[in-house]
Each structure stands twice: as structure tokens, then as C-alpha cells.
C-alpha positions in Angstrom: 111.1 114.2 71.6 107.9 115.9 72.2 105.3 116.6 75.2 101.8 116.5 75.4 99.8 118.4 78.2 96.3 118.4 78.5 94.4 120.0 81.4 91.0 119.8 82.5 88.3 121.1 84.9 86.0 118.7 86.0 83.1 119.3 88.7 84.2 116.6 90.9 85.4 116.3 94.0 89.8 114.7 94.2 88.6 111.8 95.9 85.8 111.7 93.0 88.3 111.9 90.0 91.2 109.6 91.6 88.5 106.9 91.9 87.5 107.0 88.3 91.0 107.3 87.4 92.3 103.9 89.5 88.6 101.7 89.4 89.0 99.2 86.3 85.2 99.1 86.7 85.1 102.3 85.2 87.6 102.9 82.7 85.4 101.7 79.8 82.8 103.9 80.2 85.0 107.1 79.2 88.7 105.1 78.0 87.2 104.4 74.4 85.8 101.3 75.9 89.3 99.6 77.0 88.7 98.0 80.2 92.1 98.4 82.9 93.6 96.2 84.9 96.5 97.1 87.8 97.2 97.0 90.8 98.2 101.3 92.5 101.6 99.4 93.5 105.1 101.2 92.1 106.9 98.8 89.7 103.8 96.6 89.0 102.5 95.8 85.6 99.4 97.0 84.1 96.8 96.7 81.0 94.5 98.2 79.1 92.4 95.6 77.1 89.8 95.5 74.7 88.2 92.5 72.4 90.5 90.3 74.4 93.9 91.5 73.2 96.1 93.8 75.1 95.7 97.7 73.6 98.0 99.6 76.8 100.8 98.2 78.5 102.9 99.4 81.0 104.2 99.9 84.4 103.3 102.0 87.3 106.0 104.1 88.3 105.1 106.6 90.8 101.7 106.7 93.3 100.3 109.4 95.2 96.5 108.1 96.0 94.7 111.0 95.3 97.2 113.3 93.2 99.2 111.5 91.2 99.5 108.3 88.8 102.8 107.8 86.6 103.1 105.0 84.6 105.1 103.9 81.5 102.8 103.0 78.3 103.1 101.0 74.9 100.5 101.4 72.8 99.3 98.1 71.3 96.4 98.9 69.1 97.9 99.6 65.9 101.2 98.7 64.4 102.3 102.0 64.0 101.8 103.1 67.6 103.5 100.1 68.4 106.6 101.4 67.0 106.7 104.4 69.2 109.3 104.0 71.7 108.4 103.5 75.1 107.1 106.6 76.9 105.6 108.3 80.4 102.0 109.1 80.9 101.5 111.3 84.2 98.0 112.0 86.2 97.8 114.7 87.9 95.1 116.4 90.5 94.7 119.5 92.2 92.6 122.3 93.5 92.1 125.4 91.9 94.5 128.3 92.9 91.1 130.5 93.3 88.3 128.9 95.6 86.1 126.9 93.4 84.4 124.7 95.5 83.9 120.9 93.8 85.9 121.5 90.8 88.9 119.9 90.3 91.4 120.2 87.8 93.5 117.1 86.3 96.6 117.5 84.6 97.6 114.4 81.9 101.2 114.8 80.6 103.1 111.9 78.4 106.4 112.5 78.0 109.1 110.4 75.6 107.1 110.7 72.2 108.7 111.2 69.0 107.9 114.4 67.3 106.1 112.4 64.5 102.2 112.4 63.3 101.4 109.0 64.4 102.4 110.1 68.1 100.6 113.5 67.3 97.2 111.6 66.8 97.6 110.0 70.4 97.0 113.7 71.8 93.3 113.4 70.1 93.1 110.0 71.8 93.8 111.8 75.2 91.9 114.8 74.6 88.7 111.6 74.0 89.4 110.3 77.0 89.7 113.6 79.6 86.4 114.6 78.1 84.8 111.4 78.8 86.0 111.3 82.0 85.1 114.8 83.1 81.2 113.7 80.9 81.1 110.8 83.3 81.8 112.5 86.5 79.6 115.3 85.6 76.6 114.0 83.9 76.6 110.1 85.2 76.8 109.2 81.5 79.4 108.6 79.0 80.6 111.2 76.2 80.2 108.3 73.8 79.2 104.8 73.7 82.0 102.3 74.2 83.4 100.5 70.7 
């Protein structure tokens, strides 16, 4: 099994990056245009959808509004991701250890992947979506335009 950590500094306040993380309103504008839908409760289900089918599902494990969001995820998109067992995708926030007012720094690990190349591409998927994020918060905009 293999881990995949990406960190990122984004000019944003916590409160700032833990909405954009948890507002299904939004996710598409920097989630490669999937739209989300959960509820920030531990063991309920959630989604990520796009063109009417289901491309994430999971369950929300662990909740700490404002630092942290676990959940379990199944990637649905393709058939090959599909095969991927099922695995953990941890949020993260926190503060710099140096003061650097507005900045915040966000932490996304998933855990539970096979060490093979299809779960290797999901790491460009999540590098995509941190850097649209951290575009949106920054610059209003999105990195790209939703497909």
C-alpha cells in the first residue's frame, strides 16, 4: 500500500479554506467541476457528482470544523479506479510554525492505495484540485474552467 501527501500554502484565512473545502456550492469551481454533496456528520454518506452519475463516494469519518475532514472514497469515474480498493482521504489545516499572517497551509493525505499506476495518476488528480483551490481562494477565479 502506498501514501500520498500533498501540502499547500494558500493565502487564506482557516475559516476561509474550511469553507471552500465543506460548501458543495463551491466544489466545482476548483474539484474538476464535480459538484459535492454531504452532510460534516461522522458516519454519513457523501458524493461527488458530475453529468448526473456519481464520480466520489464515500463516508465521512472523522470532523474537526475547521482542521480536519476524513472520509473514505471510491472513485467512480473510470473502471479502473473503480477497482482500487477502498481507501482514506484526510484534510488537514493549520498555521504556519513561523508567523505568516493570512496564509494557511492544508495538508491532503489518502491513505489505502495500491502501489500501482492507475492509483499513481490519482496523485495528479489531487495535485489539480489543491491548486484550484488555493487559484480560487486567491485570485476569486478558477485555475481552469470546469469540464
Amino acid at each position: 500500500m502506498t501514501t500520498q501527501k500533498i501540502q499547500m500554502a494558500i493565502k487564506a484565512s482557516p475559516e476561509q479554506v474550511w469553507h471552500a473545502l465543506t460548501d458543495a456550492a463551491l466544489t466545482p469551481a476548483y474539484y474538476i467541476g464535480f459538484s459535492a454533496e454531504f452532510d460534516l456528520t461522522e458516519g454519513a454518506p457523501y458524493r461527488y457528482t458530475a453529468g448526473g452519475g456519481d464520480m466520489i463516494t464515500g463516508t465521512v469519518v472523522a470532523v474537526e470544523p475547521g482542521k480536519q475532514l476524513k472520509t473514505t472514497f471510491n472513485g467512480l469515474w473510470d473502471p479502473g479506479v473503480a477497482e482500487l480498493p477502498e481507501s482514506t482521504v484526510t484534510f488537514s489545516l493549520f498555521e504556519p510554525f513561523m508567523p505568516m499572517p493570512g496564509v494557511t497551509f492544508l495538508s491532503l493525505v489518502h491513505e489505502g492505495l495500491p502501489d500501482t499506476t492507475v492509483a499513481e495518476h490519482l496523485e495528479i488528480g489531487w495535485v489539480t484540485i489543491v491548486s484550484g483551490l488555493k487559484t480560487l481562494l486567491e485570485t476569486g477565479e478558477p485555475l481552469a474552467a470546469p469540464t
